[in-house]
C-alpha positions in Angstrom: 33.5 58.8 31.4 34.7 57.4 27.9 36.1 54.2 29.5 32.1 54.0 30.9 30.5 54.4 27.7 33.1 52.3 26.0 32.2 49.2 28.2 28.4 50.2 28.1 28.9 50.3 24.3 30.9 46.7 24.3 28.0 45.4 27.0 25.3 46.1 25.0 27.4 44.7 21.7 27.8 41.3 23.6 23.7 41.6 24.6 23.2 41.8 20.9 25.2 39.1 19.8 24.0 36.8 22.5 20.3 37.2 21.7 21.5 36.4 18.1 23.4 33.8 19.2 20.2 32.1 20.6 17.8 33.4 18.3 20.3 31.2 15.9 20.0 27.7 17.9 16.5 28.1 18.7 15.7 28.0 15.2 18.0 25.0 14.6 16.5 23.2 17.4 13.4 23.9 15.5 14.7 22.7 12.3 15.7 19.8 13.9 12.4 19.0 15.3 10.5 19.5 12.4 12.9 16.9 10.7 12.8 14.7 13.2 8.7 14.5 12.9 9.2 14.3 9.2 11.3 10.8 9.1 9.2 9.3 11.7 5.8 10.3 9.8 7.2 9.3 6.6 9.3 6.4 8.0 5.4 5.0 9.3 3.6 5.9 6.6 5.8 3.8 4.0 5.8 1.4 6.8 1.8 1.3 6.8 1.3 1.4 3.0 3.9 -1.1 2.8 1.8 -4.1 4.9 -1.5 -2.5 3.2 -0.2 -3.5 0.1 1.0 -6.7 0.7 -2.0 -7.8 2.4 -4.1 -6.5 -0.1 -2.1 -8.5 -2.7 -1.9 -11.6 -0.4 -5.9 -11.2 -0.6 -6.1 -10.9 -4.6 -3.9 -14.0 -4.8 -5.6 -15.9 -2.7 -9.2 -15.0 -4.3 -7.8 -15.7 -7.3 -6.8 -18.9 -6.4 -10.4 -20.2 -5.1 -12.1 -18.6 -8.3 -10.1 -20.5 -10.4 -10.5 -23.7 -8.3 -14.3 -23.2 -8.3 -14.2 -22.5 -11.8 -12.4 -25.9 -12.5 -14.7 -27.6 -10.4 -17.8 -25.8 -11.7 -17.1 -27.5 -15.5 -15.8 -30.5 -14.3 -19.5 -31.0 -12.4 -21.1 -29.7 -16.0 -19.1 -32.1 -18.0 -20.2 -35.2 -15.4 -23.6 -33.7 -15.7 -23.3 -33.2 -19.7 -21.6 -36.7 -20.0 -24.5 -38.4 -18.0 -27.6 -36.9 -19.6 -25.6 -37.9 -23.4 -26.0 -41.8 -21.8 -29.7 -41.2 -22.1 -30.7 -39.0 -24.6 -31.5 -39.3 -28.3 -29.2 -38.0 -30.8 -30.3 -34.6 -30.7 -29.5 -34.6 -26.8 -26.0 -35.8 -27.5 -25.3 -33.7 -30.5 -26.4 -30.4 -28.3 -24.6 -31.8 -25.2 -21.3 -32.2 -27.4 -21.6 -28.4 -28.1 -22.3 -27.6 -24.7 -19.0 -29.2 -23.8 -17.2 -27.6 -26.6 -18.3 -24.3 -25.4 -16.9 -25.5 -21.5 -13.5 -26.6 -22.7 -13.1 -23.4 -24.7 -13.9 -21.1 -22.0 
């Protein structure tokens, strides 16, 4: 009878450390899991805001570059414009013109 209980009693021990045993690797299968959704989130996500950037700053660059080339072009076609109306105008004309293009060439 003591040899019964005795394996019962080792049985049951084995049960116990079994269900522990897999209580254990579930939650490291979970773990795993978890990380594993982790780097591939954060692994897109720098990813994403990575080319969002550079586009974005592609785009600045570029728009900067037309505004300043419109700009240039923009005085250039008031100084021709300035320069022609001095050919005819009176003194007064050409002494306001001249400040006109002062204020161009300092902007």
């Amino acid at each position: 009878k003591e040899d019964n209980q005795d394996n019962m009693k080792a049985l049951e021990n084995r049960t116990i450390d079994s269900k522990k045993e897999m209580d254990i690797l579930d939650a490291l299968d979970e773990l795993k899991a978890i990380n594993q959704r982790k780097e591939r989130v954060d692994t897109e996500a720098v990813l994403n805001t990575t080319a969002s950037l550079r586009a974005k700053k592609e785009s600045e660059e570029e728009l900067g570059a037309d505004e300043s080339q419109l700009l240039a072009a923009f005085k250039q076609n008031q100084k021709s414009m300035l320069a022609s109306t001095t050919e005819v105008g009176d003194a007064d004309d050409m002494a306001y013109a001249k400040s006109l293009l002062g204020d161009l060439e300092g902007s």
